[in-house]
C-alpha positions as CSV (number, residue, x, y, z in Angstrom):
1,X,9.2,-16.1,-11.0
2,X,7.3,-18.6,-13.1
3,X,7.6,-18.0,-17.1
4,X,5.6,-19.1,-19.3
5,X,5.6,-18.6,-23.0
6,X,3.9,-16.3,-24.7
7,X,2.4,-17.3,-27.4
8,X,-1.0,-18.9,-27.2
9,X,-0.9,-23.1,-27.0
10,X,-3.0,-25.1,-25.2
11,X,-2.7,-25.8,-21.8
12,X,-2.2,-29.1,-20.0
13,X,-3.1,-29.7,-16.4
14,X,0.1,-29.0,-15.1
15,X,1.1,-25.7,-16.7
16,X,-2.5,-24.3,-15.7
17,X,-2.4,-25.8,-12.2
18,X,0.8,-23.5,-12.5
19,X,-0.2,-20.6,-13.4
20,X,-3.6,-20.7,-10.8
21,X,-0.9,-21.1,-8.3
22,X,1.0,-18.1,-9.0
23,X,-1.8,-16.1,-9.5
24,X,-3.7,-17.4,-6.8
25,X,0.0,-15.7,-4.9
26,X,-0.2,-12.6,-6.2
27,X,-3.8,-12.2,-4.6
28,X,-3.0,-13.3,-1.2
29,X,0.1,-10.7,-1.1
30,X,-1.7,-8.1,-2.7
31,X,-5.9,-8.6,-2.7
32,X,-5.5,-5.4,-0.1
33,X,-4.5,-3.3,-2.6
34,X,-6.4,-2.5,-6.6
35,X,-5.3,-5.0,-8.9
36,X,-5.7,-5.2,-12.3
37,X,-5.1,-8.4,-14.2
38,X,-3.5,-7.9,-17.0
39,X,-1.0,-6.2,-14.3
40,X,-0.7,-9.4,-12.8
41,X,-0.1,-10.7,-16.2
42,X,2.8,-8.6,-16.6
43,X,4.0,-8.8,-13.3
44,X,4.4,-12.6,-13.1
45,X,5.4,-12.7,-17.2
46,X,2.3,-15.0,-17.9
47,X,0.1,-14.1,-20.8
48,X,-3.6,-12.7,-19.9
49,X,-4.4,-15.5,-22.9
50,X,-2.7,-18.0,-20.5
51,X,-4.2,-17.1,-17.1
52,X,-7.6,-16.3,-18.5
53,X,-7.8,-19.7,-20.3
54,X,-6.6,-21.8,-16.9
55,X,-9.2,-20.2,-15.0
56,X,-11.8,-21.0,-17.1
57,X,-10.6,-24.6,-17.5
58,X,-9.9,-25.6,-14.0
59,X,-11.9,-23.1,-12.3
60,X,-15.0,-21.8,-14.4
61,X,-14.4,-18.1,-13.6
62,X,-12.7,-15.8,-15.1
63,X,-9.7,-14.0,-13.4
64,X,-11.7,-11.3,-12.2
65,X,-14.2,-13.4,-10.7
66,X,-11.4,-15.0,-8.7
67,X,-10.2,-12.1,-7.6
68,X,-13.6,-11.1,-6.3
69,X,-13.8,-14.7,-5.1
70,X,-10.7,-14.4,-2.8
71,X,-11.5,-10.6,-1.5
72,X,-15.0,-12.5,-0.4
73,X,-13.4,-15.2,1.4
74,X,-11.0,-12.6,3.2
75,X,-13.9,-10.8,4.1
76,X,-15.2,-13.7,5.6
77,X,-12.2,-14.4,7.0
78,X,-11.7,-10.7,8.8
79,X,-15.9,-10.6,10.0
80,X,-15.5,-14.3,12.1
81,X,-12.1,-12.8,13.7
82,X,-12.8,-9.7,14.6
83,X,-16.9,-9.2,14.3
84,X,-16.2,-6.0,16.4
85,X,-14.6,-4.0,13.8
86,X,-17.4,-2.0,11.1
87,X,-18.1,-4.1,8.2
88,X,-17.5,-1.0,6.0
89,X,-13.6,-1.4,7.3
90,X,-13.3,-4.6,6.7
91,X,-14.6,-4.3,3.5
92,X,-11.6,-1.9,2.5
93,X,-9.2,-3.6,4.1
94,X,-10.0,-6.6,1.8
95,X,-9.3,-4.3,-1.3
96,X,-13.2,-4.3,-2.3
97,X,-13.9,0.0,-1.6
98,X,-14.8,2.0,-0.1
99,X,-17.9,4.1,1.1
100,X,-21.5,3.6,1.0
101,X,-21.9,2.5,-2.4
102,X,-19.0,-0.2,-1.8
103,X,-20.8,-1.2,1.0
104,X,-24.1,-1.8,-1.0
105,X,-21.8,-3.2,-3.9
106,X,-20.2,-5.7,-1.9
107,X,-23.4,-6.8,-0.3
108,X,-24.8,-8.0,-3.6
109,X,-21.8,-9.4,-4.5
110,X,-21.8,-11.3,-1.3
111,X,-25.4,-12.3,-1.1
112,X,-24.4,-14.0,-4.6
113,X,-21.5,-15.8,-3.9
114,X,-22.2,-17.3,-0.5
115,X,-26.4,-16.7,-0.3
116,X,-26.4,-14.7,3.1
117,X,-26.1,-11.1,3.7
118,X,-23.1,-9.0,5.2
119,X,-25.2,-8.0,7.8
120,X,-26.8,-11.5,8.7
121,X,-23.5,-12.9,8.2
122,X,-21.7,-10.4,11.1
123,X,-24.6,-11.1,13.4
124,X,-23.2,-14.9,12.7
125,X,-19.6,-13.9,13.6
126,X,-21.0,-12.5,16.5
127,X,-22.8,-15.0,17.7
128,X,-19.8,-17.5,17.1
129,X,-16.7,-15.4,18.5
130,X,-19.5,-15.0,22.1
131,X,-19.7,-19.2,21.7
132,X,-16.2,-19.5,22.1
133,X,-15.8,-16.7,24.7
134,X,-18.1,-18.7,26.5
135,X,-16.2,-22.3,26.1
136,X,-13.1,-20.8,27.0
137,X,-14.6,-19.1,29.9
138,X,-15.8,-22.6,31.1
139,X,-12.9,-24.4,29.9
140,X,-10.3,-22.4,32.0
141,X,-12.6,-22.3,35.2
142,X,-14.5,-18.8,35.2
143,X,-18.5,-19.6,36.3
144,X,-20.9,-17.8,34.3
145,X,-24.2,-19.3,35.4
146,X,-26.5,-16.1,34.4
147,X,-27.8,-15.7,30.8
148,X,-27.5,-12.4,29.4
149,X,-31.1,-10.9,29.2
150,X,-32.3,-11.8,25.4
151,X,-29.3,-14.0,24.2
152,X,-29.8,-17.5,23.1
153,X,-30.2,-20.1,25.4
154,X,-27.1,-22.2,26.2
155,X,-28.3,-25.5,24.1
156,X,-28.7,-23.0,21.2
157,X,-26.0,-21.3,21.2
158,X,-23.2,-23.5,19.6
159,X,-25.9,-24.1,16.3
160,X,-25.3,-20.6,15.1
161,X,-22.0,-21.1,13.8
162,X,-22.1,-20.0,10.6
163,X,-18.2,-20.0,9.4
164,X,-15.8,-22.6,10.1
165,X,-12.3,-21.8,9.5
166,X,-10.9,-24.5,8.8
């Protein structure tokens, strides 16, 4: 458990880079459930002062906006695996609600953060997971010569990947 002292003193480099590191942590084990950060604060016994102020100097968001940040990305994340599953689960699963509201909510939130909408962005997934369906079908010798009746032509179809993983 990293410890940091209490009382407020500027941050170097290091300790921040610290403290983004453990909070950074706490999100990937627990961005599924609500968090709360001054819970975090007390959880990983690192002042709100502290982790506010590192995520404003190395990051330019607050904590909250991090938070938001990382749920977005494993939304991302969840859509280009499995584009079969609703986009109203997924959207729980990554801890951002749930409902219509969340739904309408978290499409704002992700039309500002990465400039394309959740249901644009799915299509995408789609589109990508039936790419590589298609290479592995060729690559381990099945022959799929016929087009499916309004899907995009072969030369096309590799250009509409919209998320890269790695």
């Amino acid at each position: 458990m990293l410890t940091v002292d209490h009382r407020p003193h500027p941050l170097d480099a290091y300790e921040g880079h610290k403290i983004l590191i453990a909070v950074h942590r706490y999100f990937a084990e627990h961005y599924r459930s609500p968090i709360v950060i001054p819970e975090i604060s007390q959880s990983l016994g690192i002042s709100l002062i502290h982790i506010e102020t590192a995520f404003d100097l190395h990051k330019g968001l607050t904590a909250t906006q991090a938070l938001l940040e990382y749920r977005l990305n494993r939304l991302c994340d969840h859509m280009h695996r499995d584009p079969s599953e609703e986009i109203e689960v997924q959207i729980d699963r990554c801890g951002l609600g749930s409902g219509q509201t969340a739904f309408s909510r978290t499409d704002h939130q992700f039309i500002a953060c990465f400039g394309i909408d959740l249901i644009a962005y799915h299509q995408q997934c789609f589109l990508a997971k039936a790419a590589r369906l298609q290479i592995q079908a060729k690559t381990t010798g099945v022959d799929d010569d016929d087009e499916s009746v309004g899907s995009p032509s072969r030369d096309n179809l590799l250009l509409t990947r919209f998320h890269n993983p790695d």
